[in-house]
C-alpha positions in Angstrom: 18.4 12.8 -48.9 22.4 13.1 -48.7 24.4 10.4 -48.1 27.0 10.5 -44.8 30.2 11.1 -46.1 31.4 8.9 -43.4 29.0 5.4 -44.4 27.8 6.3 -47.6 24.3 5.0 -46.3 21.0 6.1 -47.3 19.9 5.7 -43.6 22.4 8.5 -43.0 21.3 12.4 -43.3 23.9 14.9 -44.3 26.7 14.2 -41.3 23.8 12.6 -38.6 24.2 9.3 -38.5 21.1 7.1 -38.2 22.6 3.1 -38.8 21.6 1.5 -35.8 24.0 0.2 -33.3 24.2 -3.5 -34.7 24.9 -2.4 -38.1 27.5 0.1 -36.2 28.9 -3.3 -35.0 29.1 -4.9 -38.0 31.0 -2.4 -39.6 33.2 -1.8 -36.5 33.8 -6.3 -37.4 34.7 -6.0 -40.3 37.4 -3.3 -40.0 38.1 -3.5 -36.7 38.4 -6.9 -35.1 41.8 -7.5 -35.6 42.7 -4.6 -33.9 40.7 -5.6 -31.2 41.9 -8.6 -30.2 45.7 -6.9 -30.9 44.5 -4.3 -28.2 43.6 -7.3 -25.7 46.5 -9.2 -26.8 48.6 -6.2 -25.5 46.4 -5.7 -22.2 46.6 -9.1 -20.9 50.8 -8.9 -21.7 50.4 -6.2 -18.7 50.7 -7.8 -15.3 47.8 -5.9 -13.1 47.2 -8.0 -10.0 47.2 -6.0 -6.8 50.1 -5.5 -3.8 48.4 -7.7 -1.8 48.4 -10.9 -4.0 52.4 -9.6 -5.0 51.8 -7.5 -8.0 52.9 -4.0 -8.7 49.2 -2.2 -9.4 47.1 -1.4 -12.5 49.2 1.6 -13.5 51.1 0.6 -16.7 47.9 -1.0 -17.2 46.1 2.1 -16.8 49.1 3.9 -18.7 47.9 1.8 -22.1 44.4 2.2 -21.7 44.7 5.9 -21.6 47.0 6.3 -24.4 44.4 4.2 -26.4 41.5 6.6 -25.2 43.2 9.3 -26.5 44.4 8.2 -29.5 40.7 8.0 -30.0 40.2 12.0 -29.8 39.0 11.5 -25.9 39.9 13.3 -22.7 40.1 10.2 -20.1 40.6 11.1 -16.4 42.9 9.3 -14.0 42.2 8.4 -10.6 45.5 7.2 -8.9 45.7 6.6 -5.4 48.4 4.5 -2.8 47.6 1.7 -1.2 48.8 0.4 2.7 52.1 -0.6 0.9 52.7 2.5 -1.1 52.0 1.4 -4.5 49.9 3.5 -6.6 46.5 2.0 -7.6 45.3 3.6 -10.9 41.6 4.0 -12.2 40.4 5.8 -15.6 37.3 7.2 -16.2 36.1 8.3 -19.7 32.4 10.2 -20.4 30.9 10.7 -24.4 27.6 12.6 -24.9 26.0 15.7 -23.9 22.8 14.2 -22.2 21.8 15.0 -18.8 22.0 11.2 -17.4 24.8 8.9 -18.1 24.4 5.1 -18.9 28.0 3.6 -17.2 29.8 0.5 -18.3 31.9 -0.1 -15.2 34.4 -2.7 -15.9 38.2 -4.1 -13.6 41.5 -4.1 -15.1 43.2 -6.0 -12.0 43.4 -9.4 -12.2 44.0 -12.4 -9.7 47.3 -14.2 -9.8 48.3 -17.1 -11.7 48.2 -20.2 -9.0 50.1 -23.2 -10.3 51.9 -22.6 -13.2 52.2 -25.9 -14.2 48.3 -26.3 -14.8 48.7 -23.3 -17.7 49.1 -25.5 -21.3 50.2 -21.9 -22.4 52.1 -18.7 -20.9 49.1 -16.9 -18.9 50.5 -13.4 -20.0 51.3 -14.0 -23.5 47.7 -14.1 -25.3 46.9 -16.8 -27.5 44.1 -16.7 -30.4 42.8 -20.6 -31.1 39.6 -22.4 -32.0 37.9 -19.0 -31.4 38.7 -17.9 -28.4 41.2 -15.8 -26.9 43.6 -17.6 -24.1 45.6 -15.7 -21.1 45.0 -14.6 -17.4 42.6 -12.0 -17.1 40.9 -12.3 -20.6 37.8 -13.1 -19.1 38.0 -11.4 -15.9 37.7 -9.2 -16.5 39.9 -8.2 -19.7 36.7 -9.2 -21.7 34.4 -6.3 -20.3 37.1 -4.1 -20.5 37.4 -4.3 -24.4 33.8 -4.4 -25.3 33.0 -1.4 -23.2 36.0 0.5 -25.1 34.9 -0.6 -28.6 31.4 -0.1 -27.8 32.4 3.5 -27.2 34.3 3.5 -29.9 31.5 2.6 -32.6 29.4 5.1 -30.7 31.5 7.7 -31.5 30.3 8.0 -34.9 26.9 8.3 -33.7 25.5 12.1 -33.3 22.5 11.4 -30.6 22.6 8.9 -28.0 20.0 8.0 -25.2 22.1 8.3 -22.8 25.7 9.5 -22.2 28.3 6.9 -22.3 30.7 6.4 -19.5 33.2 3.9 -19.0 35.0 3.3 -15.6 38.4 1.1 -15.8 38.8 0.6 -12.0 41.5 -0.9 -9.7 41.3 -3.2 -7.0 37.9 -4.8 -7.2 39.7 -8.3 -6.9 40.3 -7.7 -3.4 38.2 -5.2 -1.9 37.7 -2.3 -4.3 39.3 -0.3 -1.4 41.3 1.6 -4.3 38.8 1.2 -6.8 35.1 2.0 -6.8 35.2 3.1 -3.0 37.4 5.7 -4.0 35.8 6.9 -7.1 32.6 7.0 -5.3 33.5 9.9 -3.4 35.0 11.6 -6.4 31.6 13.1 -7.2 32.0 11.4 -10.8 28.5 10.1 -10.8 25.2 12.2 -11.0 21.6 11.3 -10.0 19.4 9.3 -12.6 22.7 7.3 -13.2 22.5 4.0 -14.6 25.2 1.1 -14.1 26.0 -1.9 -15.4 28.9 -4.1 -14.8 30.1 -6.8 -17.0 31.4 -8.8 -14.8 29.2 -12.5 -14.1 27.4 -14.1 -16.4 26.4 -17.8 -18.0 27.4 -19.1 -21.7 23.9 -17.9 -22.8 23.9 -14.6 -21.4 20.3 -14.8 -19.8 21.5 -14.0 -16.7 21.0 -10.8 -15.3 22.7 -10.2 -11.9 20.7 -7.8 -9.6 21.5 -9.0 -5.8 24.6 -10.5 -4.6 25.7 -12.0 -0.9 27.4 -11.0 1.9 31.0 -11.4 1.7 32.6 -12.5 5.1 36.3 -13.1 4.6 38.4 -14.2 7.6 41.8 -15.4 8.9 42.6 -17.8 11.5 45.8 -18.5 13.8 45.9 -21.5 15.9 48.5 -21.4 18.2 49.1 -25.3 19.7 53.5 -26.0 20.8 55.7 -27.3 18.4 57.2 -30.4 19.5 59.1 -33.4 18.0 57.1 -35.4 16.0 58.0 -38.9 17.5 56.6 -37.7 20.7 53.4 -36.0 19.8 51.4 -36.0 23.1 53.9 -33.9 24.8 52.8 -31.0 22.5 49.6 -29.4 20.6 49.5 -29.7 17.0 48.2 -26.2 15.3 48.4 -28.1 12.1 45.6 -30.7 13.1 43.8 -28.4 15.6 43.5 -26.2 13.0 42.0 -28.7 10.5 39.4 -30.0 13.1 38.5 -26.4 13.9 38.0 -25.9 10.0 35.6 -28.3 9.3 33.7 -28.5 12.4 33.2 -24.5 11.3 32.1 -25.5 7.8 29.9 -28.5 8.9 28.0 -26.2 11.6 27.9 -23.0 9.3 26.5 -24.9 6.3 23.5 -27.1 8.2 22.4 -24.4 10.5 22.5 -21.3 7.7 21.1 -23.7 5.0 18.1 -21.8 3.6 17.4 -20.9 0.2 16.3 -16.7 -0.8 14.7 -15.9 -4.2 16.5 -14.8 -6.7 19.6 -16.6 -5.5 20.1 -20.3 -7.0 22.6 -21.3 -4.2 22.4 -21.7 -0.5 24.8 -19.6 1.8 28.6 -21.3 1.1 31.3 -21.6 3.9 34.6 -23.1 3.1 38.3 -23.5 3.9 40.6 -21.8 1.3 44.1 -20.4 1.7 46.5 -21.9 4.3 49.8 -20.5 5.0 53.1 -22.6 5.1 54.0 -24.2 8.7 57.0 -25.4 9.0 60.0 -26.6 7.1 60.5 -30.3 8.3 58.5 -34.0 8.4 59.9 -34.7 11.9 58.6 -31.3 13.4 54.8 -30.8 15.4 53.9 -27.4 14.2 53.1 -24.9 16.9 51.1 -22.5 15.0 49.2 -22.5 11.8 47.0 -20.3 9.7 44.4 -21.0 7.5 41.1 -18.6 6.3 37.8 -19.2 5.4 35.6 -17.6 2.5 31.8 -17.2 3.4 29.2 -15.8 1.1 25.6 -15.3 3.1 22.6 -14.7 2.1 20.8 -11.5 2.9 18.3 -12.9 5.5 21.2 -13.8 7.9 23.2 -11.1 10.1 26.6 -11.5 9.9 27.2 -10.7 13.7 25.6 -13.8 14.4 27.3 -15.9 11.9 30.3 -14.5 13.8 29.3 -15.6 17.6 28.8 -18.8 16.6 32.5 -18.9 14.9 33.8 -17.2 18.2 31.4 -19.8 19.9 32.6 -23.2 18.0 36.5 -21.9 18.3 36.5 -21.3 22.0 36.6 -24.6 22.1 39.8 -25.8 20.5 42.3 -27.1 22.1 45.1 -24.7 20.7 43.9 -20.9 21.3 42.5 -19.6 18.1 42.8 -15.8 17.1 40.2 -14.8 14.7 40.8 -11.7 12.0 38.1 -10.3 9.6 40.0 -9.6 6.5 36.5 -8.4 4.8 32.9 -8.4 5.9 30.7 -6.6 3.6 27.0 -7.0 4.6 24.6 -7.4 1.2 22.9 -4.0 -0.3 19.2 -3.6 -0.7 19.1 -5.6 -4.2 18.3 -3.5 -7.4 14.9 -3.3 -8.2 13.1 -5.8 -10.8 11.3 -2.9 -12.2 14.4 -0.5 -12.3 14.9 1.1 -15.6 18.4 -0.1 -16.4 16.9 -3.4 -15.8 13.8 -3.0 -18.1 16.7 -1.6 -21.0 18.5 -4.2 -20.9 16.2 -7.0 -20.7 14.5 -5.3 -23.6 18.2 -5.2 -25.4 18.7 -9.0 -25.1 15.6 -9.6 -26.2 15.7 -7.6 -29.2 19.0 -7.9 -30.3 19.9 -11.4 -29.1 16.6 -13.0 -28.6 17.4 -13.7 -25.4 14.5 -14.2 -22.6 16.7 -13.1 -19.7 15.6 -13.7 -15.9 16.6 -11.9 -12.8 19.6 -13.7 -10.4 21.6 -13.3 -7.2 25.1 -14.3 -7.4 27.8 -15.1 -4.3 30.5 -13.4 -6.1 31.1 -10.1 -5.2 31.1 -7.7 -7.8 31.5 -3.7 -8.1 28.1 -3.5 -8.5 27.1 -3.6 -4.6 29.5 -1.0 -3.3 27.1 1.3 -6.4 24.0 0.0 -4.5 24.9 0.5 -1.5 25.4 4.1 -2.7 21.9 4.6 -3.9 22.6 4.0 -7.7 20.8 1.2 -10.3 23.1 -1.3 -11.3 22.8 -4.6 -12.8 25.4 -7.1 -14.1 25.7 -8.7 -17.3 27.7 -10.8 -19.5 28.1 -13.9 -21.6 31.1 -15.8 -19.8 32.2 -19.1 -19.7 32.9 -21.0 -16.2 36.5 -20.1 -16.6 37.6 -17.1 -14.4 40.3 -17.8 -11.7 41.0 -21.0 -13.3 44.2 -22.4 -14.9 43.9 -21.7 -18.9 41.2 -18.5 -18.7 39.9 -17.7 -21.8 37.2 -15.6 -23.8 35.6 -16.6 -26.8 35.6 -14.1 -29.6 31.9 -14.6 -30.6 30.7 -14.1 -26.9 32.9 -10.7 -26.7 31.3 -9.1 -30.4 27.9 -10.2 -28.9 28.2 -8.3 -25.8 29.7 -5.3 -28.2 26.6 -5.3 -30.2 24.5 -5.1 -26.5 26.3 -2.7 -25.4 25.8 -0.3 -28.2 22.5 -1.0 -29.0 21.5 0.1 -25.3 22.2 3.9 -26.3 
């Protein structure tokens, strides 16, 4: 038996290299995990958030993460397209192997914005390494799938036979809509039949959740228009501001006892709730004539949407202020991926064998890339050891959860 000139290991014949993947990932540790966190360090320093929430796109995002693709002897593609406001909305998709079916790791490089500043204790785009985890907007969401499905790939590239072709997605957009994102690429013809998904993008601490069904996604905009007044005579006018409020709550009170039942294998009822607001006006002393506020409801797949909405057209026809109602997104739920689907089979035997982990099947309320990949006929599950920390002042991902997730990852090829 020769010994691979690459890892002088007696598992290795000639230039084939048998060392499984966690031994792949231990050596990739120990040489490699500075330069990891350097290449996260340097992502997160990128501001990616979309036009819509005021950011300029993913592309000098995008830009880096090709550059570092090809720096690793790969041939990336880019998928760049413009959005409503003109600004170009970058996606980069990478394929390893010579197989006939292709195992995808589909993770976002967009992020939300910031929200109060004041709430960071450090700057959200400058990463920070301490007590083990990794600090900055985005590092979890979804900066941490992002680099353990590029160093995945990257230990895999030493290995000569693989189950299943790796592919890697980096796509735009999937914080609000996908619309430039997944959508897109969908139509691309990127993705073959037998393809297998998973998307790293919901998870618990322990990592023995796996995601196959997710809710409805009903996003909407209200304007109440009531007449702006002085404040020191207040019944001479209609107060948006107030109308509004009532109409808001009486919505979520209704909403929440009427569409209250539970659906196996989601954990939480169907959620309705007031969220953004938009300024008024610019003076105490003023009744506001109009305000705007939205509402975020994620439904379970055993209600129709449609009906959800006549009771929301219902309960606002009744406002004193005229109400005008705008869907900003309504995507019904897809058939949920199968309990018995391969990619859920591999990677529930993965976690088990590599991480001990007994992982069970879930629904989530969070929408994920996952359902627009259902919806198109495709296998996908999603997966990830995450803390409670995405959207929320002080994001972080700890360092142990991402070389776990690495090691997963690898081992399911």
């Amino acid at each position: 038996m020769l010994l691979c000139a690459e890892h002088a290991d007696k598992r290795c014949i000639g230039n084939r290299c048998l060392i499984p993947a966690a031994r792949l990932v231990d050596l990739m540790k120990s040489n490699e995990s500075e330069e990891m966190l350097k290449k996260l360090s340097q992502i997160i320093a990128i501001k990616s958030m979309s036009s819509r929430a005021g950011g300029d796109g993913e592309g000098k995002r995008a830009d880096f993460l090709e550059e570092l693709l090809k720096g690793w002897g790969l041939k990336p593609k880019r998928y760049d397209y413009k959005d409503n406001r003109n600004v170009k909305r970058s996606n980069i998709v990478v394929k390893h192997g010579d197989k006939k079916r292709t195992l995808w790791i589909l993770a976002h490089i967009d992020t939300v914005a910031v929200g109060d500043i004041n709430l960071w204790e450090t700057d959200p785009f400058k990463a920070v390494v301490k007590d083990g985890k990794i600090y900055g907007r985005g590092t979890q969401d979804n900066g941490q799938g992002v680099i353990c499905g590029l160093y995945a790939l990257k230990a895999l590239l030493k290995r000569k036979a693989l189950k299943y072709n790796y592919g890697l997605v980096l796509a735009a957009d999937e914080e609000t809509g996908s619309v430039y994102g997944i959508q897109k690429l969908l139509k691309e013809g990127i993705f073959g039949k037998g393809d297998m998904f998973l998307v790293p993008d919901s998870g618990n601490p322990e990592g023995s959740h796996i995601e196959i069904a997710e809710k409805s996604i009903l996003w909407l905009k209200f304007t109440v228009t009531g007449k702006q007044v002085h404040a020191s005579i207040p019944n001479r006018g209609i107060n948006a501001f107030m109308e509004g409020a009532k109409l808001g709550l009486a919505l979520c009170d209704f909403l929440e006892k009427k569409y209250n039942n539970k659906q196996p294998p989601f954990e939480s009822k169907s959620t309705f709730v007031m969220t953004m607001h938009e300024k008024n006006i610019d003076s105490i002393n003023i009744i506001p004539g109009k305000e705007v506020f939205y509402m975020d409801c994620r439904v379970l797949p055993q209600y129709s949407l449609s009906g959800i909405m006549d009771d929301i057209r219902s309960i606002s026809g009744k406002c004193k202020a005229k109400v005008a109602i705008e869907i900003v997104q309504r995507e019904a739920a897809p058939k949920p991926t199968s309990a018995n689907a391969e990619v859920v089979r591999l990677l529930k035997g993965t976690l088990k064998a590599e991480l001990g982990i007994n992982a069970r099947l879930i629904g989530i309320g969070g929408g994920t890339i996952a359902a627009y990949l259902r919806k198109a006929g495709y296998d996908a599950v999603v997966w990830g050891i995450e803390e409670d920390v995405a959207h929320k002042p002080n994001e972080y991902a700890k360092i142990a959860n991402i070389e776990k997730m690495i090691k997963v990852f690898t081992s399911l090829f």
